[in-house]
N, C-alpha and C positions, 0 to 999 in steps of 0.2 A: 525745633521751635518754630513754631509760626510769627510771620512777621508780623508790624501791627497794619500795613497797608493791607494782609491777609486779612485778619480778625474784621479790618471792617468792612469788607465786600460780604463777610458770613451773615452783617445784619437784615438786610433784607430776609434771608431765611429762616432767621429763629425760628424755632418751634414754637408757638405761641397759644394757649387753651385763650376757644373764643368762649363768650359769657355775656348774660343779659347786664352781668354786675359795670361792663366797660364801656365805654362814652367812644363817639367820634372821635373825642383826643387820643384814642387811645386802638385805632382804627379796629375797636368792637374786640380786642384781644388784649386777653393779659398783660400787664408792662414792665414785671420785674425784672426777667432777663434784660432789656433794652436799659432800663433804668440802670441796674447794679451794672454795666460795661459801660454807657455814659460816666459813672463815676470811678468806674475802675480807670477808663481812658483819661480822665480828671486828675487823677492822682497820677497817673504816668506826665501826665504835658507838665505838671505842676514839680514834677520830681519827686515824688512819695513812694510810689511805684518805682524800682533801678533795675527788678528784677523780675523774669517771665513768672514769678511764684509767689503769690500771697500770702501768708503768716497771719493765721487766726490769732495767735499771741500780739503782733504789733501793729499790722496795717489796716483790721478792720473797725479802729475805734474813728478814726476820720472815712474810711470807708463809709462807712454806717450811718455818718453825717451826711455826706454827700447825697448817698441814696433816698436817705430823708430828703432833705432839701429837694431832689429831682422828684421826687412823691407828689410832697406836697402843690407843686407845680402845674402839675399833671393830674392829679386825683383828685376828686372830691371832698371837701372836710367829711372827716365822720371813716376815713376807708383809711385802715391802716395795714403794715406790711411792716416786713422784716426781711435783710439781707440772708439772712437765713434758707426762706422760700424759696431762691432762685439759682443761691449754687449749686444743691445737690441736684438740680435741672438742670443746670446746665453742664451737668455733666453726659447729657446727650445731644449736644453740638457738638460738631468735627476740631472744633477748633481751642475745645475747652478740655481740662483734665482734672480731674480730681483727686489729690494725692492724701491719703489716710497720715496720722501724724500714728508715729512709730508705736508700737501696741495697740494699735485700735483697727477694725477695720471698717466697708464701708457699706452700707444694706440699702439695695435701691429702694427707691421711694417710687409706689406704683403711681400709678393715673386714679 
């Protein structure tokens, strides 16, 4: 398990797709990854989060808030997104894992 003092030194490195669609706030690169671990690390300081494993069943309804909330902050009106977008992305940082729920498995999503 990676600590969380780990997970935050990995931010600078995100992988990050640049695009004409991203502003200076957003230093010209996509910001879902950065956003959906802002609010992951949200819900951990807040005690939502107890455990290194998030539950599509119960933790991504306030998840999903949060990420919203950090969106709208940061993004333009008119530019929407989904918590959806940036898991199965991040499942190529070092630091992230992606676990299939039992009968199912998991089909990368190319570039």
């Amino acid at each position: 398990m990676t600590s969380l003092t780990t997970s935050i030194k990995h931010f600078p490195s995100l992988n990050r797709a640049p695009g004409p669609t991203w502003t200076e706030a957003t230093k010209r690169k996509a910001p879902h990854k950065p956003l959906l671990l802002l609010a992951v690390l949200d819900l951990v300081h807040r005690g939502g989060i107890t455990a290194p494993f998030i539950a599509v069943s119960g933790d991504l309804v306030e998840l999903n808030e949060l990420f919203n909330l950090y969106w709208r902050r940061v993004i333009p009106l008119g530019q929407t997104s989904s918590i959806a977008f940036p898991f199965s992305r991040l499942d190529r940082e070092l630091f992230w894992e992606l676990v299939p729920l039992p009968g199912t498995t998991i089909t990368p999503v190319p570039f």
